[in-house]
N, C-alpha and C positions, 0 to 999 in steps of 0.2 A: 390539509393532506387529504387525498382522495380513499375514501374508505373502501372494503371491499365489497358492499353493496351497492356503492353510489353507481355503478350500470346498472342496477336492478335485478341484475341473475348473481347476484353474491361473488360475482369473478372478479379477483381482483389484478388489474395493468397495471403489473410490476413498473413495465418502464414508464409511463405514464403516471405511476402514483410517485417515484422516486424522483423524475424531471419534477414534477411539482414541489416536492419537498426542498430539492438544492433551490429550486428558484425563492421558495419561502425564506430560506436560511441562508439567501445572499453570500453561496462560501465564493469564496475569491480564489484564482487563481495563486501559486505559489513561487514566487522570481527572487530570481537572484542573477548576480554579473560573476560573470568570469573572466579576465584580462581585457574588461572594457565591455566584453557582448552583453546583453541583455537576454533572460533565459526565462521562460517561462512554465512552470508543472504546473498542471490541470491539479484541481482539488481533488484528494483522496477520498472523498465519497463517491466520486467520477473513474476512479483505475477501478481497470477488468480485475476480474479475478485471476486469469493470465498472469497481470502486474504485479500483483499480491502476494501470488505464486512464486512470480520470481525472485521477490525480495524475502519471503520466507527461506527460500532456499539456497539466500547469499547471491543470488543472478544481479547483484547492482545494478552492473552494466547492463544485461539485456532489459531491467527492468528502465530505467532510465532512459533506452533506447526505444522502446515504448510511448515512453511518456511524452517524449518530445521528438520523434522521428527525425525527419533530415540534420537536424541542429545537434543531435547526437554526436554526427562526424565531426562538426565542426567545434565543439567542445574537445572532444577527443586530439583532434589536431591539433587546438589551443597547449595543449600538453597536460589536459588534466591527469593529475595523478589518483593510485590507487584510497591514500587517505584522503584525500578533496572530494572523494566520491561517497565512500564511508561517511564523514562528514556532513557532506549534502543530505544523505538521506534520514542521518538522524536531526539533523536543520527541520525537513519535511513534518518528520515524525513529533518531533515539540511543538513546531506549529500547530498541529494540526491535535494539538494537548494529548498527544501520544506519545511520551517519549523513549519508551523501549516498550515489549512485552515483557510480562510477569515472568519469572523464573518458572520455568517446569517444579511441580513437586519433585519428590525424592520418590525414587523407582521405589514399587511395593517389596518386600523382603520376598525372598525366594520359602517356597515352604522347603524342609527337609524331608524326605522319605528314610527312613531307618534302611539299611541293607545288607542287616547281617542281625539275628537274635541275639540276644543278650542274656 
């Protein structure tokens, strides 16, 4: 991996140090078939933070739509359904030895203010 001095002024090329690293760590694309077609997801060290965004936020579909542009529609037309989609992304997510995120902790208690003397 390219460190953040190997240019010699201590800067470190994000995109350039990251290209390097997926090439070290040979990740493989992510496929899977849907009524015959063959599909392929770019490896999750590879989606934008856009991507990321949108599947934090429940966006499946636009993330999905993302990930594999034109083939999108043709999935879609295929007749994928809303659980086949769910589905997929948690497929994504295990692969990729992610299989959900952690639970939120438990929201902090509220303080009380008194508001009336006793």
């Amino acid at each position: 991996m390219t460190g953040a001095s190997a240019n010699g002024d201590g800067l470190l090329d994000l995109e350039a140090a990251s290209a390097a690293a997926a090439t070290e760590a040979e990740r493989a694309p992510f496929t899977f078939a849907y009524k015959g077609t063959r599909y392929e997801v770019p490896p999750m060290a590879g989606w934008s933070l856009k991507t990321i965004r949108a599947v934090a936020l429940g966006d499946l579909e636009g993330a999905l739509g993302e990930l594999i542009g034109a083939d999108y529609d043709r999935l879609c037309d295929a007749g994928l359904k809303l659980g086949e989609l769910t589905f997929l992304f948690t497929s994504m997510g295990a692969t990729a030895a992610m299989p959900s995120l952690p639970n939120s902790g438990r929201p902090a208690r509220r303080g009380s203010t008194r508001t009336s003397k006793r």
